[in-house]
N, C-alpha and C positions, 0 to 999 in steps of 0.2 A: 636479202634472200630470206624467206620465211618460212615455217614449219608446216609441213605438210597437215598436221593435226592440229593447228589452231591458226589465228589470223598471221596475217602479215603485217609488219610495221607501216607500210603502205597504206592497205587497208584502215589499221585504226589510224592514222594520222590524218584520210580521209575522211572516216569517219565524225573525227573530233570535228574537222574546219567544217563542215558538213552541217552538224549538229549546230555551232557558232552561228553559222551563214544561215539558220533556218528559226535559228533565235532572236538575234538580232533586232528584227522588225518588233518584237515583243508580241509573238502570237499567246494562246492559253497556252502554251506546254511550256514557253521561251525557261522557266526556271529546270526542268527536267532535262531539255536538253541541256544547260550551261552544266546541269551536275553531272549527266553521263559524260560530257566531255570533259570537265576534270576530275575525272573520275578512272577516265580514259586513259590516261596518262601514267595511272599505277601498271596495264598494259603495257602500254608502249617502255615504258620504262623497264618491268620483265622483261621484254625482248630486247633489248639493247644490253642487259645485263648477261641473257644467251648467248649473245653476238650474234642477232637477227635484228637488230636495228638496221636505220639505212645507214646510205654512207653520209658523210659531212655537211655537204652542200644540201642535201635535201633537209637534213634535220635542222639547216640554221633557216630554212626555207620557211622549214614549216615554226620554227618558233617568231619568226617574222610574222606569218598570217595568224601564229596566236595570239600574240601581244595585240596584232591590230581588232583583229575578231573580239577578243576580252572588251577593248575599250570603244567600240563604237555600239550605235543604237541603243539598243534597252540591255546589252551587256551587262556593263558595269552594275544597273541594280540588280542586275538577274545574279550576275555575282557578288553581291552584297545579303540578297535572299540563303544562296549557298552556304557561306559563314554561318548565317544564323541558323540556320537547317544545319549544320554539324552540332553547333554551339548546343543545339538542342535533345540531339541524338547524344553527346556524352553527356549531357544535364541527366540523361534518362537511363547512363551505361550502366547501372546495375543490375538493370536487367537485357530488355530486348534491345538500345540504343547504343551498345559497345563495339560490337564488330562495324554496324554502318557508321558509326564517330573516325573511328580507327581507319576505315577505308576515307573517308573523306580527308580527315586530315593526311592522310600519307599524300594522299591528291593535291591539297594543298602545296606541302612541302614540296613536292615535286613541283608545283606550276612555278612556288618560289624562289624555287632554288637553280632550276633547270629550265625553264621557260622565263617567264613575266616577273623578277622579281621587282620591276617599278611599280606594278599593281598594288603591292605592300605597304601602304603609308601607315604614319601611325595608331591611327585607327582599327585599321585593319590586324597590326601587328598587335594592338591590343586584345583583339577576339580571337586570335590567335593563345597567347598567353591564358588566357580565360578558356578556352576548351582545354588545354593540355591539363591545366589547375584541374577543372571537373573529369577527365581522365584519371587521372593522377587518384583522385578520390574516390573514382567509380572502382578501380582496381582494385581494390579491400575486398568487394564484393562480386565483380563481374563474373559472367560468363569466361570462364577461356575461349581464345577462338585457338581451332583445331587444328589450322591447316595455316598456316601463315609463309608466306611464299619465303622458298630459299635467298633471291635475292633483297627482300628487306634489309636497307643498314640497320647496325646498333642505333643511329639516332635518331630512329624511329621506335624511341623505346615504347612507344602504348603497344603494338601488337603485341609486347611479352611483358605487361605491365601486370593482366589480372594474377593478384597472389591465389588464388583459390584453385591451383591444377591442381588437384584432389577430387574434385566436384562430381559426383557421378552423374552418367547421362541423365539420370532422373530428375536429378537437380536442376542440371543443366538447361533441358527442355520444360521444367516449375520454371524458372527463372526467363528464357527466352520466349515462351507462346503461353505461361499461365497455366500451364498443368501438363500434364501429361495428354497426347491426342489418340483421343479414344477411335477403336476400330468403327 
């Protein structure tokens, strides 16, 4: 059952396999879609945390057609692109690359923990490791982000990792768009 004023778990779970199913083939966009769909998942995972998820059988459903959608066609590099497109956004977290690091990796975490964790091999857990390292460091200096959703766990410590809440909006927007945006 889903909230009047935002999606449905339905919805974005549609959505995702959607996104997957249309990727797949490896058209020009196949990497945009593989990241809005896990991407999607920080979503779906809010509402489950609501208690507007679906019920059991749908959610083992759809984590069934995630696993499968992740590993076929041009997936797998399109999710190998993804990593690296994080990896590169907290390479960049001291400035405008923080908050979209921090939403991919909770992405991540979520697909690995909660969906697809055989997708995970060593490799992969290695760039794993290696963004959280460049988090971890971007945090000295990052942006805060502002609004960081209530049901975030603790171990997703990068959303409350930047040390600099102090930071006035001035800074803030020098540091995320390069100066201030003139009228």
């Amino acid at each position: 059952m889903g909230s009047s004023d935002g999606p449905s778990a339905e919805r974005v779970m549609r959505g995702i396999v959607s996104g997957l199913e249309k990727a797949a083939p490896g058209p020009p966009n196949g990497n945009l879609l593989v990241r809005d769909a896990i991407e999607g998942l920080l979503t779906l995972r809010g509402l489950i945390a609501r208690g507007e998820g679906p019920d059991a059988g749908e959610l083992a459903r759809f984590r069934e057609r995630l696993v499968e959608l992740l590993g076929s066609g041009e997936n797998p590099g399109q999710f190998g692109w993804f990593l690296g497109s994080v990896l590169v956004k907290a390479q960049k977290g001291r400035f405008d690359g923080y908050e979209p690091a921090v939403r991919g990796r909770s992405g991540l975490q979520i697909l690995r923990e909660d969906f697809a964790g055989d997708l995970f091999d060593e490799s992969t857990l290695a760039i794993l490791e290696e963004i959280d390292e460049e988090l971890a460091d971007a945090a000295e200096e990052a942006p805060p982000i502002l609004d960081v959703p209530s049901w975030i766990p603790e171990s997703h410590w990068w959303w409350r990792a930047p040390k600099r809440t102090d930071m006035s909006e001035e800074e803030r927007l020098h540091r995320l768009y390069g100066g201030e945006l003139d009228d």
